[in-house]
N, C-alpha and C positions, 0 to 999 in steps of 0.2 A: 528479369523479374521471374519469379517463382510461380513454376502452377498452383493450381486452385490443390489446398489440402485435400487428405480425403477423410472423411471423420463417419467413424458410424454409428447407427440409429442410436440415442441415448438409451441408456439401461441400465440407472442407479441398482444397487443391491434394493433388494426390497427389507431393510430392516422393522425391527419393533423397538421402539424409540423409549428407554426407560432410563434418560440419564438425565443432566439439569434444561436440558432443551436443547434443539424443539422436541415438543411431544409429536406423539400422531397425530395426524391431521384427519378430521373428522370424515368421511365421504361427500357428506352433503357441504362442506368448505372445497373441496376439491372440487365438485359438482359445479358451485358457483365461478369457481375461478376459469372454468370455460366457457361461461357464456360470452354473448357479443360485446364487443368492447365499444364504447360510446365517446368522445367527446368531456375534457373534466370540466365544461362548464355546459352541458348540455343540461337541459331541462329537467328530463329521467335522471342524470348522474345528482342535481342539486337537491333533487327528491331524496335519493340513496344517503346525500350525507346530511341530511335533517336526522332518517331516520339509525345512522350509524352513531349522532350528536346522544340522542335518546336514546338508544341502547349502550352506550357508554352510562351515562348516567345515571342508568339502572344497575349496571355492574359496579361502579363504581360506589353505589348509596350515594350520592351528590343530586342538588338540584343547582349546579356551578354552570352557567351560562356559557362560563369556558372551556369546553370540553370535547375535546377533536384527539382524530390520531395525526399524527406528526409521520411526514412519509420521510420512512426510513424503520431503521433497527431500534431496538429499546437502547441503545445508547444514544441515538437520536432524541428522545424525546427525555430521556436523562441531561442529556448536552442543553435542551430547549429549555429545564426546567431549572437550572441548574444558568446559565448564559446570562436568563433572559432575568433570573430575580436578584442574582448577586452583581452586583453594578463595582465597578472602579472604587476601593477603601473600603466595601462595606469590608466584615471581617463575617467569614463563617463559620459555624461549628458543626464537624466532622464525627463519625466514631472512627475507631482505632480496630473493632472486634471484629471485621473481615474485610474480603479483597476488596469488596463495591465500598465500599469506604473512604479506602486509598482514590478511587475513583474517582469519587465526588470531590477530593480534594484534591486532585489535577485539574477537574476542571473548572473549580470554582480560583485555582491559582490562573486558569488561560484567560479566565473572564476578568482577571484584574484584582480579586477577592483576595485580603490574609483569612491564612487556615488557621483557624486552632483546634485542637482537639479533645474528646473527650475519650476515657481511658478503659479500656475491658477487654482481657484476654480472647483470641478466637476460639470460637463457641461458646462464648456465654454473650446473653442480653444485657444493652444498658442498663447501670440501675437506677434509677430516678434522682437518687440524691447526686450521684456523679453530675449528672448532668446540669443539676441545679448547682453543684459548687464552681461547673466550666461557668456557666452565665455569671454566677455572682462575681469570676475571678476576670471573665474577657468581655462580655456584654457585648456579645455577638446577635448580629444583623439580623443571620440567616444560619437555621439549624436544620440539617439531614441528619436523617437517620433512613437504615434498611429494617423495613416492618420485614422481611422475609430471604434472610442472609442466604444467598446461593453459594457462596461457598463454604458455610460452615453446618448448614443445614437446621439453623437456629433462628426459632420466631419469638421478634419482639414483643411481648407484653406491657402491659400499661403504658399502650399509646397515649391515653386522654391524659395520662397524669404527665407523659414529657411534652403533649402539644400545651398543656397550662403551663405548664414552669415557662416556655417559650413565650407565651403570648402575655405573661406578666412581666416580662423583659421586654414586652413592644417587639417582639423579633418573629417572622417567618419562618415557617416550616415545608419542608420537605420530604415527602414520602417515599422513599423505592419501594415500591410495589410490582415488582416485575414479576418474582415469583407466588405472587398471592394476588393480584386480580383474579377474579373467579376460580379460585379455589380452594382459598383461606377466607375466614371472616375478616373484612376491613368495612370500614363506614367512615369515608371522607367528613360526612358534614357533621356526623354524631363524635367524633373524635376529633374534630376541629381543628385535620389538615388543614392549611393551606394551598399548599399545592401538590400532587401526587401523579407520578407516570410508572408506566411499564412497559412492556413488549407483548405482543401476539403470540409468540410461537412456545410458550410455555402453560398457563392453565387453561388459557383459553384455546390453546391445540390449533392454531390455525399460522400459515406462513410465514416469516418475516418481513415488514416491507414497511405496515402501515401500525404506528404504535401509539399506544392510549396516552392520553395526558389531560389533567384538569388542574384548573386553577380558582381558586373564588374571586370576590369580587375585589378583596383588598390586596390579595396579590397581583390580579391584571392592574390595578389602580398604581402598582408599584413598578411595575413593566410599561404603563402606557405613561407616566411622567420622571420615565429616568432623564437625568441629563447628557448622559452620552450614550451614544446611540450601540446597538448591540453589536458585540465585534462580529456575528455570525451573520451574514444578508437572509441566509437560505432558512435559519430557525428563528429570524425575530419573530415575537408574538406579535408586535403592535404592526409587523404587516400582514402578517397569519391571519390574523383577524380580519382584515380585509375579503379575505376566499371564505375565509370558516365560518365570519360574521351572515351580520343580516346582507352585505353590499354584494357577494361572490365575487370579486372582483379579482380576476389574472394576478398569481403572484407565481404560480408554478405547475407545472403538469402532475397532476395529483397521480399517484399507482394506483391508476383505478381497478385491474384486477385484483388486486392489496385489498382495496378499500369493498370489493364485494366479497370477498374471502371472510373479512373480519366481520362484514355486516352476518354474514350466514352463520359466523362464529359464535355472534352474540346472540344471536334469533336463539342460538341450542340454550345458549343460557337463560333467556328468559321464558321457554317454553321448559326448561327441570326447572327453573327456580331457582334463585341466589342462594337462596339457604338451603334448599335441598342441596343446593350443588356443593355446598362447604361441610354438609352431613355425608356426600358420596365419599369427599376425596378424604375425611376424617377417617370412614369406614371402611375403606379399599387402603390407604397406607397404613390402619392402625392393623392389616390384616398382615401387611407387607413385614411390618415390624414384628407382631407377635410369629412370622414365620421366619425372619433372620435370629430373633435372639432365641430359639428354642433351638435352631443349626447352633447356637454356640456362638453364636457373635455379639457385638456389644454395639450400643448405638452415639453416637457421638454427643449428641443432645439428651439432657436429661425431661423426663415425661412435661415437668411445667413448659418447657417451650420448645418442647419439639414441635419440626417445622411439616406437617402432613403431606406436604407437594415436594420436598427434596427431604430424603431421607440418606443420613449421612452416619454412611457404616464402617466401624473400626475396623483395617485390615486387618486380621489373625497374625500371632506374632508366625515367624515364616516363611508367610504367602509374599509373594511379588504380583503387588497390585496391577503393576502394567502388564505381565504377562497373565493373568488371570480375565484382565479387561479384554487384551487382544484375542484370548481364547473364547471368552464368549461373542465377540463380533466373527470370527471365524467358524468357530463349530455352529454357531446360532443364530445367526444375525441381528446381533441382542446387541443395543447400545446400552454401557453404563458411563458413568467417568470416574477419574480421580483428583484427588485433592488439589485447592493453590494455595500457593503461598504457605504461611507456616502450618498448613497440615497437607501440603505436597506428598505421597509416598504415606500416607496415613490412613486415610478414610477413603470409601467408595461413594461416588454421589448416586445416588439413586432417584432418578424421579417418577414422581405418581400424579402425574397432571393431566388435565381435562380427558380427551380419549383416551389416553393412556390410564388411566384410572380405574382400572378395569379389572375383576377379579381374575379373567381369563390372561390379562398380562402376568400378576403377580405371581399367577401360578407357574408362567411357564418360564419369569424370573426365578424363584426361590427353587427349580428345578432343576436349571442352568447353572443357576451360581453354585447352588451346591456339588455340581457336577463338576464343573470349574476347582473349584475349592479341592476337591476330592482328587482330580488330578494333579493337585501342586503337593498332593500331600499333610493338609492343612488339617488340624485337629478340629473338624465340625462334625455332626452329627445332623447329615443333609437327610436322612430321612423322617425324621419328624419335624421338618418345617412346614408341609404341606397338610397336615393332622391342624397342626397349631393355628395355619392359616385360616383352615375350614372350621374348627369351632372359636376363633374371630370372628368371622363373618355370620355367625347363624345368632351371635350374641343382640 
């Protein structure tokens, strides 16, 4: 048998986290996540997940009874959302216009679901009638759509008009909301999702581990009388509900430092205010934007639906994006990312979420990058983007 390894003290880089997630993490979320650890059915911990139920729910805009985070990653509570409502035959409807797409229709293929799809180029928005000629052509069960494309950097508009075309087909909706809970405007019950999840570690700026998910009453009603039981033990809703419900009842060891991380997450959001908080991130990336396209860059999304929380910038013809990405994590400890899927080698992702949202970030982004830029040789003009930034932000 082998001696004991020898491993020493941990000591991540200290980065500044400004790519599609995670963000920074808040102080007072790291604050939280030391305190004592309790018991997940302890008396204090069932208090905490009342009030983590209610601050969901406020971020969300819902008054959905069902509304817990699902311990795991925002593919977890995609997976829950996604599992638990497309049953064996149903048939679902997919978009086609980014990678979480393709997603949602792996797993509505594991759950048993036929996919069909509806059709729009990556970076652009569904357009309403698309989606009305998939129903009239498949008269699909179950229809997702991504309110906030992470990898194309494009936000869906006219939600209300694609959740009617759905709910005039008798069919369910599903929201990806990963990268727009608290940072984008969305309103579950005014928009008349039906069911909508995301993850923690993008606007809301806090960990991974413990992730949002809401559903109303007619989609729990379609999860608690399926007739075969969910292929996942760990994400059925109709035992979930047992812990999350009114009974608390053992289904699993909740992450409870997760689950105080995110409570202290949402406390920041409800003490700026929802709508303040969708006015910061409009105002902090509309800064980000007016100081990439005066360097000379182009932005991927056009202004009707650019996505404020991931901002997705054209690489300069050129530049080699990976080598420009790897120089800013090296000379700077600046996370950005790059493209998938068919805008791979194309676009920089950029994100401007929850803590990271922050004037003091974008500046010391749009200083980097152009610095970056400047040594691959790239035709920008990095000194006036920080001009351009500051009279953004004084507007």
């Amino acid at each position: 048998m082998s001696d004991a390894p020898v491993v020493d003290e941990l000591t991540p880089p200290d980065r500044t986290l400004m790519g599609p997630g995670p963000s920074d993490v808040h102080p007072r979320v790291l604050r939280a996540m030391s305190t004592p650890l309790v018991g997940h059915l302890d008396p204090s911990f069932v208090e905490i997940m009342n009030e983590v139920q209610e601050l969901l729910r406020y971020a969300f805009r819902t008054d959905n009874r069902w509304t817990i985070p699902i311990s795991g990653t925002g593919s977890a509570s995609m997976e829950a959302a996604i599992g638990n409502l497309v049953e064996p035959g149903d048939t679902m409807l997919v978009p086609t216009n980014g990678y979480f797409g393709g997603r949602m229709q792996s797993m509505a293929e594991r759950a048993g679901g036929e996919v069909v799809h509806v059709d729009a180029p990556w970076g652009e928005p569904l357009d309403p009638a698309d989606v009305e000629a998939a129903f009239d052509e498949h008269q699909p069960d179950v229809f997702g759509f991504v309110h906030a494309e992470t990898s194309t950097g494009v936000r869906q508009p006219n939600v209300p008009e694609l959740t009617r075309i759905a709910h005039e087909h008798d069919a369910y909706v599903i929201a990806d909301a990963v990268t727009s809970l608290g940072g984008v405007e969305l309103r579950v019950d005014e928009w008349g999702v039906d069911v909508a999840y995301s993850g923690p570690q993008k606007c809301l700026s806090c960990p991974p581990g413990a992730s949002p998910l809401t559903l109303n009453d007619r989609a729990m009603d379609k999860v608690l009388s399926r007739e075969e039981r969910v292929r996942s033990w760990y994400l059925d809703l109709s035992l979930l509900e047992g812990y999350w419900g009114d009974d608390r009842a053992y289904h699993h060891t909740a992450p409870i430092t997760n689950v105080y991380a995110l409570r202290e997450a949402l406390r920041l959001i409800a003490e700026e205010g929802i709508e303040a908080r969708w006015d910061r991130h409009r105002r902090v990336a509309g800064a980000l934007k007016a100081g990439v396209e005066a360097m000379g860059l182009e932005m991927n999304a056009p202004d009707e639906y650019w996505l404020p929380s991931l901002n997705a910038v054209r690489v300069p013809d050129g530049a080699d994006d990976g080598a420009i990405i790897g120089y800013l994590l090296d000379e700077y400890d600046l996370e950005i990312a790059g493209g998938l899927g068919d805008l791979a080698g194309e676009i920089f992702r950029i994100g401007c979420m929850g803590h990271s949202a922050r004037p003091k970030n974008v500046t010391y982004l749009l200083s980097s990058l152009g610095d970056a830029l400047g040594a691959q040789g790239a035709d920008v003009d990095a000194d006036a983007a920080l001009p351009a930034m500051t009279e953004r932000l004084a507007d």
